[in-house]
N, C-alpha and C positions, 0 to 999 in steps of 0.2 A: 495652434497647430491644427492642420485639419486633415482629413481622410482621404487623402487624394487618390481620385481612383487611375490618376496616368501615371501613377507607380504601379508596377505588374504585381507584386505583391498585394498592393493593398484591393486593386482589380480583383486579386482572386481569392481574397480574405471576401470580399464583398459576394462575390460568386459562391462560396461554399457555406456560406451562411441562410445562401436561400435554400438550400441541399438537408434536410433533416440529415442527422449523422450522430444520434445519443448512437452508447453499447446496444449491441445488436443489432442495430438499425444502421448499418455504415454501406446497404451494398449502392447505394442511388448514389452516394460520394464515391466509392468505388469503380461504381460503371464510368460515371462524369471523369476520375483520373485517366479509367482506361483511355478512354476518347482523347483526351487530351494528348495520349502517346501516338496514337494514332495517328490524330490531327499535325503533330509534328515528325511524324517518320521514324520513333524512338523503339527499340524492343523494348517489350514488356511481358509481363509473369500477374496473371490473376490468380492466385489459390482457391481452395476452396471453401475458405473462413473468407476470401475478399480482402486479404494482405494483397499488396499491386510492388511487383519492384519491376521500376522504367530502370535503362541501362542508356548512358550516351557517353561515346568516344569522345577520347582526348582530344583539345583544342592543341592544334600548332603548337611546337615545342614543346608539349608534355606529353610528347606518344612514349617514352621511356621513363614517365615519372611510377609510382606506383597507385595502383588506384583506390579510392578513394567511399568508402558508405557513406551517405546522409541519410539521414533514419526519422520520423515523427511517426504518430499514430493518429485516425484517423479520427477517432472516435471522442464524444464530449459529455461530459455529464452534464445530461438534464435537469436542470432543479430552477425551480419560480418560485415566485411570489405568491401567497393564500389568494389575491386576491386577483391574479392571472390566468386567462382563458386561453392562453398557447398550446398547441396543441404541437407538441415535439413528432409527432410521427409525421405529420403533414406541415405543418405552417413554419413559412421562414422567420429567421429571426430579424427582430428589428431593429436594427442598427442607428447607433445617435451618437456625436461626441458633443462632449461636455469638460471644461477647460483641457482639451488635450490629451482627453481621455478616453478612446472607445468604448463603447456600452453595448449594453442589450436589456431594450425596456423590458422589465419584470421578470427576466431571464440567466439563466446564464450565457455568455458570451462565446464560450469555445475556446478562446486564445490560447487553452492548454485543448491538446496542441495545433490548434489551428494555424498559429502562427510559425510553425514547421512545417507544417503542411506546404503552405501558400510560398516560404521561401525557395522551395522543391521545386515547386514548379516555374518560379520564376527565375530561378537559375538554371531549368533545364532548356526552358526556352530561350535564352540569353547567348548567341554564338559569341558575341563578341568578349564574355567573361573565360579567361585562363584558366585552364583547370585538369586536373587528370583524367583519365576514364573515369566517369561515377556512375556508381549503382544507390540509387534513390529507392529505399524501401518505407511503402506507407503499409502500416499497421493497423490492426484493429483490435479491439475488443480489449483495450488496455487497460480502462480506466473500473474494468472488473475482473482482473486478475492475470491480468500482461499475456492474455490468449489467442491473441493473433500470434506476435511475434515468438510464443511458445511452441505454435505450430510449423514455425520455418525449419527447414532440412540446413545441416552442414553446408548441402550444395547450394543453396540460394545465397549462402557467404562467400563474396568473391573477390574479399580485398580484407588486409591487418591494420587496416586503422579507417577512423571511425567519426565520426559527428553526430553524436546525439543530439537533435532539434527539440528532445523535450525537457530542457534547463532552461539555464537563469537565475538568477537574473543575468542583466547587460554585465557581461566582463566578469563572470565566473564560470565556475567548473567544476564541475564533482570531482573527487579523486577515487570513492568505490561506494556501493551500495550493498543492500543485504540482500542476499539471496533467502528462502525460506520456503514453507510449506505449511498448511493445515492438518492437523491430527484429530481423527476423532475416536475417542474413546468408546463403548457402548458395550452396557450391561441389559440381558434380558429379566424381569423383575418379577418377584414373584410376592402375592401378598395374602394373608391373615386374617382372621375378624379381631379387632381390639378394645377390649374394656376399660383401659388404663388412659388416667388423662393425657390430652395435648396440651401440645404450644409447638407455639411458632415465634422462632428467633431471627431478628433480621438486623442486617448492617444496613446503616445507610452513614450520609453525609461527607463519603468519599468526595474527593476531585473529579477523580478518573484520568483522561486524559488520552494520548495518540499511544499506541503500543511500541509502536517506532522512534517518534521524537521525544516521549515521556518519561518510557522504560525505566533509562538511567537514575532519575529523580526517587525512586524505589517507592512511589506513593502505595498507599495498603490496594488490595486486590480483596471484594468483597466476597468471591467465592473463593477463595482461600480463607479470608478470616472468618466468614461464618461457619465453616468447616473445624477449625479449630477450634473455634467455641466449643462446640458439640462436640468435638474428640477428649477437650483439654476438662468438660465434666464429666464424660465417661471415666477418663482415668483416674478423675478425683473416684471414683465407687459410682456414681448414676447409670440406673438403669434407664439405656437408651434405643429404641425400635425407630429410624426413618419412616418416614409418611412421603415427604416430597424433600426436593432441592430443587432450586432453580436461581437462576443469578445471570447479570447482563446481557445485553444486548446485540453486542456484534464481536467477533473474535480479534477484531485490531483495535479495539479501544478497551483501557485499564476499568474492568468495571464497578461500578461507585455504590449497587446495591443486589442483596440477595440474600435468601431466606431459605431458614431448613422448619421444617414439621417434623417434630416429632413428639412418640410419645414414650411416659415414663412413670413408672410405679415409686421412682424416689418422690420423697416431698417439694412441695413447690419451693418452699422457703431454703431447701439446703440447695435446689436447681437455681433459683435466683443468685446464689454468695459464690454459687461455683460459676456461674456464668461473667456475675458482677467484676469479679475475681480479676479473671481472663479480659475482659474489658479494660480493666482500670491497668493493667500489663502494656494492652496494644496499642491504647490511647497514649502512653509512655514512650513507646516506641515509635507510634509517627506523630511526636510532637510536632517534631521539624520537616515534616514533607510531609503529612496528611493530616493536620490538626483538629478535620471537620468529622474526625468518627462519631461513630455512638453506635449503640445494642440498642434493641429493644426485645421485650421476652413479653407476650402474651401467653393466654389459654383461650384453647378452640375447640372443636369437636371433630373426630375423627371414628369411621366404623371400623374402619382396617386401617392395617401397616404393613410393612416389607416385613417380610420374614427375619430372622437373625440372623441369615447367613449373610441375606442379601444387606442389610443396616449394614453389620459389620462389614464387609468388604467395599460397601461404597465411603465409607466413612474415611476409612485405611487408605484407599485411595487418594481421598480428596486431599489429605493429611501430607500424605507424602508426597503427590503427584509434583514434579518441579514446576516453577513460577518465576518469573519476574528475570533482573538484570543475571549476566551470570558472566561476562567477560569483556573488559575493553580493551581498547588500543595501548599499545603500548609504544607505539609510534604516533599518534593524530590526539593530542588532548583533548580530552571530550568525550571521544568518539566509542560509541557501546560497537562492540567486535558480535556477541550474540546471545540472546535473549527468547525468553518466552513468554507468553501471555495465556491464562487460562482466560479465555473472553469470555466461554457463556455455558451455564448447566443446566440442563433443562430436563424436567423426568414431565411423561405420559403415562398413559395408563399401561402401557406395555415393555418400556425403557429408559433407562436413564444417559444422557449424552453428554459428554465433556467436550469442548470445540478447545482447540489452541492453536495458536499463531505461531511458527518458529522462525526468529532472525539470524542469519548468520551471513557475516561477509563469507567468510571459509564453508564450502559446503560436507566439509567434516564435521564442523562445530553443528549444523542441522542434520547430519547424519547422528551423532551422538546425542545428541535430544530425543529424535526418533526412537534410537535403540531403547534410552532409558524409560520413555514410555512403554515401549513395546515390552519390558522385562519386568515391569510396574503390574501392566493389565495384566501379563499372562499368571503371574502369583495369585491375583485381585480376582481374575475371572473374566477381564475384560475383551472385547474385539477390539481390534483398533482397523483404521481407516486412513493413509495416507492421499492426501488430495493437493492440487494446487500447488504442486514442490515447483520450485525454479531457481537458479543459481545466481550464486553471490557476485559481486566485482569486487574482488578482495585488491587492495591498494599497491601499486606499483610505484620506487623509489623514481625508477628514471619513465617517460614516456615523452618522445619525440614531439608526437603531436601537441603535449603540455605546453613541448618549448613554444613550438610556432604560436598557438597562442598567446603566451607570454611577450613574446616577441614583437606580436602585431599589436597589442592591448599599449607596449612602452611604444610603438610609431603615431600611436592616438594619444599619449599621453598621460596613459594610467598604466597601474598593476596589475598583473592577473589575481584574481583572488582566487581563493579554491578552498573546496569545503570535501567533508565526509558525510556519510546520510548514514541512518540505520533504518532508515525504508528503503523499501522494496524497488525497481525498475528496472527498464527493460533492456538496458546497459549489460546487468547482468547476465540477461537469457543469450545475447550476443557474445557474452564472455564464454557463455556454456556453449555456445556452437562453434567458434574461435578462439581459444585458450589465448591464441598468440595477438588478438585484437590489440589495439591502442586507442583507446577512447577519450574523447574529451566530449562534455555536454553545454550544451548553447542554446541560450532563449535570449528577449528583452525581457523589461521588466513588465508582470503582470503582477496583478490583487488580487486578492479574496476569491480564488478558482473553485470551483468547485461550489460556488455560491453565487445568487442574484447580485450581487452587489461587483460579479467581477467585473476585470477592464483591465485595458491594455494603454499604456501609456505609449501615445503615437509618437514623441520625440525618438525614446529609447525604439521602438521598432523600426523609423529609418535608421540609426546609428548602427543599431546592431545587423541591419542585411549589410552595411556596409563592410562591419568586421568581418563577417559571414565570406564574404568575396574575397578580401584580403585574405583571410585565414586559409582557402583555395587558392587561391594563388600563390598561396606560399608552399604549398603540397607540390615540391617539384619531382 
């Protein structure tokens, strides 16, 4: 199979690859779309984040059909190889296929979502393709926290059903995603001179895992469990004063390790049996989904600590703070409905910061997290900090457009398959500007996104513009 560039698609996968276009970096692919509408007489909408929606009338006989969104985003994560000198802000990418597979030496690839992108265009320029009015919106800034198309108004939505271009694989479909938000907790800290020994208590040997696809799995959470440690020998009797906490690394992934200081006038040897204790509990408890724990308990030196008020009420917090899986489907087996994740704790010398991830198909279900937080800190002493919210696509029994493509999937010869996610996409933000949308999501098949080693499998990228056109023509 080879890269043919006299399919207009693959022409202009080849085109926007010489185009830098990581997060942030999307306005030079942007200007390039603009022109492109230009160059063919199409309205078009530049925003001022560099979302672009072209607009082109109904082909013959679909002037009365209803019209129609095709949706991708513009934007790619950058990530190489250690031993790659690409330079993402300037230099194109270099393109190679390999048994039938598109590349990008020492790169990543783009195909998420380039390969939406590129279909946009070559169905906008195509008169002789049947199709409704379509509004074609490219997006940016998606692939760090769906902020282009969070930026879109109600009025840039001007059609109830939908094609999301950043799916797949070939011949699947989402049926809803999670909506969600970041919450940040934050305590201002006040601290002590301390004469009493330290230690530092740390979890390690977790999995970890995606906060999204993992969740359900109920693997241990190190800043949860180091917390309990330290609360569960306070309430054996230990005298215990915080020094620090801090624990993982990013708020969407389950994290695998984290360490509290503190110190403590009880004996070492009763703080060891009480901690050991607690250990040999948790290590019981994720026999079956996280069997890699362990403690470990040193001594250290410390001049100061947090005062008692400030120990006590971070402690209380961490203790109680909600975590982890908290509701599924009860329609989609499998399928986690919404969740939270404490990703990451981090104290400075001026405050200490709780980050958490909230999922929810239902943007109640992420409202009711929020509140619980918020009723958490305000007892505890906490600020909190709502960021990054954006709504769910909570799953609908009937959806028109599901059928057509089930419909054109059995004309090719297969099923529709169809899946439920408990990440995040931008499906949802469109649900939030359109309650009454009908969405269905379309890719081919692509690898390893979001890493050197991606690639796009060139057979499934012609098959699937084919369905792509079918699936428009079927939009009468």
């Amino acid at each position: 199979m080879e890269f043919n560039l006299g399919k207009r698609y693959c022409y202009y996968f080849n085109e926007i690859a010489k185009i830098p276009h990581g997060s942030r970096n999307e306005k030079a692919l942007s200007d390039y779309i603009v022109q492109f509408a230009k160059d063919h007489n199409l309205p078009y909408k530049q925003d001022e984040v560099y979302n672009v929606i072209i607009e082109k009338e109904a082909s013959e006989g679909y002037e009365d059909a209803a019209p129609l969104i095709l949706q991708a985003h513009i934007d790619m994560v950058p990530e190489k190889n250690r031993d790659s000198d690409h330079d993402f802000l300037k230099d194109p990418l270099d393109l190679y296929v390999e048994d039938g597979l598109l590349k990008a030496r020492g790169t990543t690839l783009g195909a998420d979502d380039g390969t939406g992108v590129v279909y946009m265009l070559a169905i906008l320029e195509d008169d002789s393709l049947a199709h409704p009015k379509l509004e074609c919106i490219f997006t940016t800034m998606e692939e760090i926290g769906l902020l282009g198309a969070s930026a879109l108004k109600p009025e840039d939505v001007h059609a109830d059903r939908m094609i999301s271009l950043d799916g797949g694989p070939e011949g699947c479909t989402l049926l809803s995603s999670a909506g969600g938000a970041t919450v940040y907790a934050r305590r201002k800290l006040n601290y002590e001179p301390n004469d009493k020994p330290a230690y530092r208590v740390a979890v390690k040997g977790l999995s970890g895992g995606h906060s999204g696809g993992e969740i359900h799995k109920e693997k241990g959470n190190a800043n949860k469990l180091v917390a309990r440690l330290v609360k569960e020998a306070q309430l054996a009797g230990a005298d215990v004063q915080l020094v620090s906490y801090n624990g993982g690394l990013k708020d969407n992934a389950i994290p695998r390790e984290a360490d509290i200081v503190f110190v403590s006038s009880t004996p070492k040897e009763e703080l060891q049996a009480s901690l050991e204790k607690t250990a040999k509990e948790i290590a019981t408890e994720l026999e079956f989904s996280d069997a890699g724990f362990k403690m470990e308990l040193e001594e250290v030196s410390c001049d100061s600590c947090l005062t008692k008020e400030d120990s006590q009420a971070i402690l209380d917090f961490a203790f109680l703070m909600p975590d982890g899986f908290k509701h599924r489907s009860m329609v989609i087996e499998g399928l986690t409905v919404t969740s939270l994740n404490l990703g990451v704790v981090t104290t400075d010398e001026n405050q200490i910061e709780f980050s958490s991830l909230l999922r929810s198909a239902l943007d109640s279900g992420t409202e009711n997290l929020i509140r619980e937080i918020e009723v958490l800190a305000s007892i505890m002493g906490f600020d909190v900090e709502v960021t990054a919210k954006y709504p769910g696509w909570n799953y609908s029994e009937t959806s028109a457009m599901r059928d057509i493509y089930g419909k054109v999937m059995k004309d090719f010869g297969r099923e529709l398959v169809v899946e439920a996610a408990h990440g995040g996409c931008e499906c949802g933000v469109f649900k939030g500007l359109n309650p009454n949308i009908d969405i269905i999501s379309f890719g081919p098949i692509t690898r390893y996104i979001h890493t050197p080693d991606e690639e796009l499998d060139l057979a499934s990228f012609d098959r699937s513009y084919e369905i792509l056109c079918a699936i428009i023509k079927e939009c009468r």
